[in-house]
C-alpha positions as CSV (number, residue, x, y, z in Angstrom):
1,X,7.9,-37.6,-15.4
2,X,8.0,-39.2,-11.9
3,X,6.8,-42.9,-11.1
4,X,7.0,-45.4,-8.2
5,X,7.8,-49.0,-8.7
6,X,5.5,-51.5,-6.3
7,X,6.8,-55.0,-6.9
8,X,6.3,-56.0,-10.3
9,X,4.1,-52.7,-11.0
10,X,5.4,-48.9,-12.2
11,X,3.3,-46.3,-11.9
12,X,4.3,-43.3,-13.9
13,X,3.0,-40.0,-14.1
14,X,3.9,-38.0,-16.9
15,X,3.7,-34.3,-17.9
16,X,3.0,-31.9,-20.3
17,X,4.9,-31.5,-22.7
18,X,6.7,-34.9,-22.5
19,X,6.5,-37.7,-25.5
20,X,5.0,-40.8,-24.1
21,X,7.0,-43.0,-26.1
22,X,10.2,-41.5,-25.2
23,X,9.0,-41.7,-21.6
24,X,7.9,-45.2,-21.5
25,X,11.7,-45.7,-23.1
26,X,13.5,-43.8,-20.7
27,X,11.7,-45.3,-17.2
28,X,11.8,-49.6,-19.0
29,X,15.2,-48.9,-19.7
30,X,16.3,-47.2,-16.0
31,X,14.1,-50.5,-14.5
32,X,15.7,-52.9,-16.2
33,X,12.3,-54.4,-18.1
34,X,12.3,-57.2,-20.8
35,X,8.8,-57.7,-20.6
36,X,5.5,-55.7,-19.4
37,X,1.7,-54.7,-20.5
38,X,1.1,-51.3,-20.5
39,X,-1.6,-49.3,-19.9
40,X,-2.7,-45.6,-19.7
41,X,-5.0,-42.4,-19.5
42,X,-4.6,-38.8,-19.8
43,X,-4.6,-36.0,-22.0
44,X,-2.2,-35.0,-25.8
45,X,-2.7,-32.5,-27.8
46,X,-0.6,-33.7,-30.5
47,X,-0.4,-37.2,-31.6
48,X,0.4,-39.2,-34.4
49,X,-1.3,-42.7,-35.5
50,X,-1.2,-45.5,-37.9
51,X,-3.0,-48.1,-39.3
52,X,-1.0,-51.1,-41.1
53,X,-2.6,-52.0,-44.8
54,X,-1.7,-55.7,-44.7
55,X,-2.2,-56.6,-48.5
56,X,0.9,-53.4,-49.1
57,X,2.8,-54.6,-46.2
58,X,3.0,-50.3,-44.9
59,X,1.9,-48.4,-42.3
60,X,-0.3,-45.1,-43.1
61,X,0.2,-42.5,-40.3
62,X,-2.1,-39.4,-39.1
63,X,-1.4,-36.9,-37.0
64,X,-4.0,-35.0,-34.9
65,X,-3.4,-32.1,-32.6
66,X,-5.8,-29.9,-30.4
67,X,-7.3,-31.1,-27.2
68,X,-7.5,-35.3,-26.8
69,X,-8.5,-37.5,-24.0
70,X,-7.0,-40.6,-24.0
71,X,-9.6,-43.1,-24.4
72,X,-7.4,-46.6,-24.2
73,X,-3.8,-47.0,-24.6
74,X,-2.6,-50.2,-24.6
75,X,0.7,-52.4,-25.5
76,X,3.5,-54.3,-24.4
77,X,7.1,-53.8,-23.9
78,X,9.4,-56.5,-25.1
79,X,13.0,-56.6,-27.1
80,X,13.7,-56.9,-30.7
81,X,17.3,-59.0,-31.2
82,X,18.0,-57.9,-27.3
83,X,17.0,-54.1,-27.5
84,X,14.2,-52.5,-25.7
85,X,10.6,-52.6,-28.2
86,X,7.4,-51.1,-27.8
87,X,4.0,-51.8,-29.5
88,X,1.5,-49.3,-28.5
89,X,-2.0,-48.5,-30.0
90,X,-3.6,-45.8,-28.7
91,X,-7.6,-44.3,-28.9
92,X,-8.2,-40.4,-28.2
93,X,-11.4,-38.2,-28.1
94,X,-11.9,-35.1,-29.0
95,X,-14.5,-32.3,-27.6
96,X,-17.2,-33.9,-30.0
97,X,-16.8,-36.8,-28.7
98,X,-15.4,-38.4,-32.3
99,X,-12.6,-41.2,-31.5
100,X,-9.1,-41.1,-33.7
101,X,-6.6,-44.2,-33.0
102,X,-4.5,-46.3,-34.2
103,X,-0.8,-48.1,-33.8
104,X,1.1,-44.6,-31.6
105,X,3.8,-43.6,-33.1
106,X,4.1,-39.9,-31.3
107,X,1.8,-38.5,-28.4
108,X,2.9,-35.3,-26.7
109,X,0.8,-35.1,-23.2
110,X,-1.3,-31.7,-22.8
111,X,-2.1,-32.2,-18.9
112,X,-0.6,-35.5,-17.7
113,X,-0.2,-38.9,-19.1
114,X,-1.3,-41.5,-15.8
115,X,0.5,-45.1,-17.0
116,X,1.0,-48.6,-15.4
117,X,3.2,-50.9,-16.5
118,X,3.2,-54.4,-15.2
119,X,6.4,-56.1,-15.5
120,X,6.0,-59.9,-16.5
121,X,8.6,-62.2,-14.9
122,X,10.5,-63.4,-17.8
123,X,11.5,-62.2,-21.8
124,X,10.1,-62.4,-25.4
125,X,11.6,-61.0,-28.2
126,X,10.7,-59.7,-32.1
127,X,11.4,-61.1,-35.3
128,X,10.6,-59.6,-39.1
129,X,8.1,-61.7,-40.8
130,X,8.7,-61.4,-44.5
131,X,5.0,-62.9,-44.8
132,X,3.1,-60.5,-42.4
133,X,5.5,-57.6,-43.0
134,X,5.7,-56.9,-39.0
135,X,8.2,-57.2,-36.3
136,X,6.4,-60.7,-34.1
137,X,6.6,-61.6,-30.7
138,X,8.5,-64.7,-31.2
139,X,8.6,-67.9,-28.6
140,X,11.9,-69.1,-28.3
């Protein structure tokens, strides 16, 4: 991975082989950030997504793996009782054209992952709702 930071933007470049999540950890954490959108394109070959079944209160994950395009990733970085927190949902295509997605849990890049991460002056962090099941942004 390599990225450049340009005010209150990173743009990172990852590569194959790396775990997007664990990238997106490792480069918020070296910049210091609280709070950012995120945004990115690229190509896995192995990824794993979930959907949340709200009346159970669980997530359902499915993993995928041969050749993807990332179609839309999308999220936010934020902290849960101080700590870094990602929420990431993530669309990829295969050859056919059919469209797999869901909330990311794993995503291992095949060619490059392009991301940009806007940094958002400022903090928000995550509490368990009992009622919803889900870590919430909470406004404090």
């Amino acid at each position: 991975m390599e990225y450049r930071r340009f005010q209150d933007t990173l743009i990172v470049r990852m590569d194959k082989g790396e775990e997007i999540l664990e990238q997106l950890r490792m480069v918020s954490e070296r910049e210091g950030v609280r709070l950012a959108e995120v945004s990115a394109l690229g190509a896995v070959n192995d990824i794993t997504v979930g959907v949340f079944k709200t009346d159970e209160k669980k997530y359902y994950a499915n993993r995928f793996t041969g050749s993807y395009e990332i179609v839309s990733l999308t999220g936010t970085v934020s902290t849960m009782d101080g700590a870094y927190y990602a929420h990431l949902h993530m669309s990829a295509g295969d050859e056919r054209g059919m469209v797999v997605g869901g909330h990311l849990n794993s995503a291992v890049v095949s060619a490059t992952c392009e991301m940009v991460i806007r940094i958002i002056d400022g903090s928000v962090d995550r509490a368990f709702s009992e009622e919803i099941g889900l870590n919430l942004l909470r406004f404090n």
